[in-house]
C-alpha positions in Angstrom: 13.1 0.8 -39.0 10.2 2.9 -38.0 9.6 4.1 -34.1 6.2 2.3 -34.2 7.5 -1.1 -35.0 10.0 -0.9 -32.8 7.3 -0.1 -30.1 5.7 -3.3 -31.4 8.8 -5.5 -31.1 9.3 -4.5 -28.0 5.4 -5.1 -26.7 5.8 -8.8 -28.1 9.2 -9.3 -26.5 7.2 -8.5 -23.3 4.2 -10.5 -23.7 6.5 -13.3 -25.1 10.1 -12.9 -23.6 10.8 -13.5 -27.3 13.8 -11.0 -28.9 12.6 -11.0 -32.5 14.6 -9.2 -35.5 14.0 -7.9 -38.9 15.7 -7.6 -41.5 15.7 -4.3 -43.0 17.5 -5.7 -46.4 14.6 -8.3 -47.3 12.7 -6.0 -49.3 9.6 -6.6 -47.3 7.0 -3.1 -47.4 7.3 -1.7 -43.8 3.7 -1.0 -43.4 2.5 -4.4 -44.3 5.2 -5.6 -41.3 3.7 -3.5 -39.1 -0.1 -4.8 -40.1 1.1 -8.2 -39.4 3.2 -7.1 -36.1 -0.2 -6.1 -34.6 -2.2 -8.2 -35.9 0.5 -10.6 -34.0 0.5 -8.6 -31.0 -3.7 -8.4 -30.9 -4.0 -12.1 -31.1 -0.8 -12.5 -28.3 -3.4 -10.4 -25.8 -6.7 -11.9 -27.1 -5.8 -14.9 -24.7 -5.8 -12.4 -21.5 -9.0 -10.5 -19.8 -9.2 -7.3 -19.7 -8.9 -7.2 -15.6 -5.3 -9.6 -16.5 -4.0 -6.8 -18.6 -5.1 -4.0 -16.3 -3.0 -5.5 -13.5 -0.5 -6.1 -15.6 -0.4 -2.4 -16.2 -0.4 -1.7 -12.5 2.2 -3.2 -11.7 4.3 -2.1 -14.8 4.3 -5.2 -17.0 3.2 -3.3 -20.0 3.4 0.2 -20.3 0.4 2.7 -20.2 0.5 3.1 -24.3 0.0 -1.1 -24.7 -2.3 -0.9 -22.1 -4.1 1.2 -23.9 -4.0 -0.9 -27.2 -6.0 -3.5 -25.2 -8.3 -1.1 -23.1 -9.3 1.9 -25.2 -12.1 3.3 -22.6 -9.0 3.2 -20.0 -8.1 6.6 -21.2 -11.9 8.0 -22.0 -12.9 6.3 -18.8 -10.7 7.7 -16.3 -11.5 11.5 -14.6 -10.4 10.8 -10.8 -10.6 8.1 -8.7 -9.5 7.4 -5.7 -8.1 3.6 -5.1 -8.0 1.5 -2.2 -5.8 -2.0 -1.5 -7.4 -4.2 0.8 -6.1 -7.2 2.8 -7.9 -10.1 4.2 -6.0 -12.4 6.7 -8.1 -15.0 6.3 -8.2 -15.3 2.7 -11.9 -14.9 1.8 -11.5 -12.3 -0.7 -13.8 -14.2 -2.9 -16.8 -14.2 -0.1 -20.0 -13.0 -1.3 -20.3 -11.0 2.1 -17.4 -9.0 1.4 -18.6 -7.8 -2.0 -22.2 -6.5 -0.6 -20.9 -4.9 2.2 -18.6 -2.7 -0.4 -21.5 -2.1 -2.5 -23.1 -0.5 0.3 -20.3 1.9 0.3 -20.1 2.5 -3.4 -22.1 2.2 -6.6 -21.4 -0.6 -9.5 -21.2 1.9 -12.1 -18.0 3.9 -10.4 -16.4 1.2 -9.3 -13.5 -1.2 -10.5 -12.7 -4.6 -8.0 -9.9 -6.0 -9.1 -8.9 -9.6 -7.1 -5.6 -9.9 -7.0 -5.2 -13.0 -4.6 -7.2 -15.0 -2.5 -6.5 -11.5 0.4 -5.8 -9.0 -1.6 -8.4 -6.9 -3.5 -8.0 -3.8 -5.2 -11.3 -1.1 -5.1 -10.9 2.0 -7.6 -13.6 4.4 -7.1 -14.3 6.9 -9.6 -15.9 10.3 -8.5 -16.9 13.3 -9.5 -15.8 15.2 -6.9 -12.9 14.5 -4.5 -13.5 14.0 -1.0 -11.8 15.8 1.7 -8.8 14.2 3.4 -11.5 13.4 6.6 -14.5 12.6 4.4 -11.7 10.1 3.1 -10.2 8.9 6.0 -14.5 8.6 7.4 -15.2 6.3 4.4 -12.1 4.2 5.1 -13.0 3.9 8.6 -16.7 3.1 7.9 -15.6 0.5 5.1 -13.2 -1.4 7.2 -15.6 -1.9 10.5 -18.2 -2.8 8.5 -16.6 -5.0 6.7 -15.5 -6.1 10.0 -19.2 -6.3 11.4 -21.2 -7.3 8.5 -18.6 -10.1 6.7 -17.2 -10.4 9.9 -13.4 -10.7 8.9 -11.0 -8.7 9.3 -9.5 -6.0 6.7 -6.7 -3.6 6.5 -7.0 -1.1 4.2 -3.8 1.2 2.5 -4.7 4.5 0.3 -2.6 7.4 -0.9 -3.8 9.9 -2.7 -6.9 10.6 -5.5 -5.4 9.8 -9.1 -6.6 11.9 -11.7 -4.4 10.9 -14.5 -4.4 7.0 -15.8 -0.9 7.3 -16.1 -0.2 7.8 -12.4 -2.3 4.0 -11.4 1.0 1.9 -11.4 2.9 4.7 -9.0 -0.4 4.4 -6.8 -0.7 0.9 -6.7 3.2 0.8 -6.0 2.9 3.0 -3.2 -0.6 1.2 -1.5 1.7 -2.0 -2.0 4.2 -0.1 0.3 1.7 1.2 2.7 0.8 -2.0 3.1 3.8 -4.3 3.5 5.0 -1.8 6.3 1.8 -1.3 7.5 1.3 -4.8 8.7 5.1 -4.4 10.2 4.9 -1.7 12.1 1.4 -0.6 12.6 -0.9 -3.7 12.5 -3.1 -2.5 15.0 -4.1 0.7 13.1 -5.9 -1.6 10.2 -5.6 1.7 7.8 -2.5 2.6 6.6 -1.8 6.2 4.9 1.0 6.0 2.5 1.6 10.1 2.6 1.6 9.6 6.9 4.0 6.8 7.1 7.3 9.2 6.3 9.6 8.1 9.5 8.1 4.5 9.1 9.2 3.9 5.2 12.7 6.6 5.7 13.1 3.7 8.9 12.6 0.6 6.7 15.1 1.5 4.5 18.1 1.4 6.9 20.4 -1.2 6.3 20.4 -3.9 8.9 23.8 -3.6 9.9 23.3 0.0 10.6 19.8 -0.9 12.5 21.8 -3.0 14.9 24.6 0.1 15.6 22.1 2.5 16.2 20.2 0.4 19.0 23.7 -1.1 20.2 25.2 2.9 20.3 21.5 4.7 21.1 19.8 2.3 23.4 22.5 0.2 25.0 20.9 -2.2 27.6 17.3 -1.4 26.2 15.9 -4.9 25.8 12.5 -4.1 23.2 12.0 -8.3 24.0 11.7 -7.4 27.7 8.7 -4.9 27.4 5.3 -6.4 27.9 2.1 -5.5 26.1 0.6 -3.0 28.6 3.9 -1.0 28.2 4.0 -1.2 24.7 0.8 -0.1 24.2 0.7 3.1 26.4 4.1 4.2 24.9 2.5 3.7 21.2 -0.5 5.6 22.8 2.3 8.0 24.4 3.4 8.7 20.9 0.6 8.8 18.7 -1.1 11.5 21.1 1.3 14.0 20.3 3.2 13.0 23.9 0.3 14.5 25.9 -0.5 13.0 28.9 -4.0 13.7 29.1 -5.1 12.9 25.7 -3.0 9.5 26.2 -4.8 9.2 29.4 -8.2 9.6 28.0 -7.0 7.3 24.9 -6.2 4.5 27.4 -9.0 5.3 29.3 -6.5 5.6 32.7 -6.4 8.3 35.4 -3.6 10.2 34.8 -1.9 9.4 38.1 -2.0 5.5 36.8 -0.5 6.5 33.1 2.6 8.8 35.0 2.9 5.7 37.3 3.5 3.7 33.9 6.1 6.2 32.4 7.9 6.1 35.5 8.5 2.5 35.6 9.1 2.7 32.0 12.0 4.6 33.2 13.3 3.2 35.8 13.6 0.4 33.3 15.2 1.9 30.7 17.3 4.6 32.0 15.0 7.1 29.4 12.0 9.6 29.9 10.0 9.2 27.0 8.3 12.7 28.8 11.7 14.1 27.4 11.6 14.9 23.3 15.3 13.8 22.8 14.4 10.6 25.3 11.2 10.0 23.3 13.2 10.4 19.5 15.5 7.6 20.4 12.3 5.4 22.0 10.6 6.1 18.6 13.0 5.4 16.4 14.0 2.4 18.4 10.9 1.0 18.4 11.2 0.8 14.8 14.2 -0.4 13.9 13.2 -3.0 16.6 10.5 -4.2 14.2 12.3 -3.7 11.1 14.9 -5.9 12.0 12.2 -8.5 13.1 11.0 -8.3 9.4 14.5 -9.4 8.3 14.2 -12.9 10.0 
């Protein structure tokens, strides 16, 4: 049996879940099988859009060579793009707000919106030239307040990298997915969520649960993460994401300094650690997450 209709067997056993055989003794010419194997595989596909079959390809239903069966241009199309998973709360993903404020951002001819649920929308741009990791991070920022401001929801927004290869969209897509999910975990206030800048967070996530609870019971004994309010919380997250600098937190938090040490020295006092103290502040850190993760597991 020839590679090519083995390709084509198995791209109807996917679209199908059917295992179909032949049999090689019947006589039958090969090539006339393989007319009528794609002819049955076209007509399988007709029933699907084009977007169905392109998320089916990002998520790895069907692989990039059926894909491209169905979508030709997909190939011809794609240069470099850069792709963006957004998430709406509230579920309006369908408003008519939503889609003009992104077309402020971006222009109709070099850009693919994919609707993947009533929150979830998917926004590939294609450029000519790829944008500095700011420029980047300034459109994502710009994007999400306006959407903010203008549709007045709110959005959270996950990116990776540029793609320059069609082959690489369903490792992409996998890793905004990823971005995402722990994003809203661990780092919900952010509202943009950097797959390549969420190393500890994802190494974190995949600790088993039983060894989550032994860390925090041999680490942290008597550290209550329940007991901490939200203005201690904050300020240590500050505390962390300002390099441990007290004057950048300070300014951050908008708090003399004299108020923010005050805070770290309660802090403690009620822990028995000095998150001033590297060693103090990796166990803090890490805590902090497993604290969540294990959250996620209820």
């Amino acid at each position: 049996m020839s590679e090519n209709i083995d390709l084509l067997l198995k791209s109807i056993r996917e679209e199908t879940g059917l295992h179909l055989c032949l049999d090689e003794k019947s006589g039958d010419d090969m090539e006339d099988v393989q007319r009528r194997l794609e002819d049955l595989l076209q007509r399988l596909r007709s029933g699907r859009s084009k977007e169905d079959i392109f998320i089916h390809f990002l998520t790895g239903a069907i692989s990039p060579e059926d894909a491209l069966l169905s979508l030709p241009s997909l190939k011809e199309k794609f240069g470099f793009a850069d792709m963006y998973l957004i998430y709406f709360p509230s579920g309006n993903v369908h408003d008519n707000m939503i889609s003009s404020t992104i077309s402020l951002f971006t222009s109709p001819s070099s850009t693919d919106i994919l609707r993947l649920s009533d929150k979830k929308m998917l926004l590939i741009y294609h450029r000519h030239t790829p944008l500095s990791a700011e420029d980047n991070l300034s459109f994502i920022s710009g994007l999400v307040d306006t959407i903010n401001t203008e549709a007045m929801t709110e959005a959270y927004i996950s990116y990776d990298r540029p793609v320059t290869d069609y082959q690489a969209l369903p490792t992409t897509y996998a890793n905004l997915t990823t971005a995402l999910s722990l994003g809203l975990i661990f780092k919900s206030r952010d509202h943009i969520f950097l797959f390549r800048k969420m190393g500890l967070i994802r190494l974190v996530s995949s600790i088993p649960e039983q060894s989550a609870h032994e860390y925090l019971e041999d680490e942290l004994p008597g550290v209550d993460f329940r007991s901490f309010d939200n203005e201690t919380l904050v300020t240590i997250q500050t505390f962390f994401d300002s390099g441990l600098n007290i004057a950048e937190t300070a300014r951050a938090l908008y708090l003399h300094r004299n108020t923010l040490v005050y805070r770290l020295d309660r802090f403690r006092k009620m822990t028995g650690l000095d998150i001033r103290n590297f060693d103090d502040a990796i166990k803090i850190r890490v805590g902090m997450l497993l604290y969540e993760s294990l959250k996620s597991y209820k």
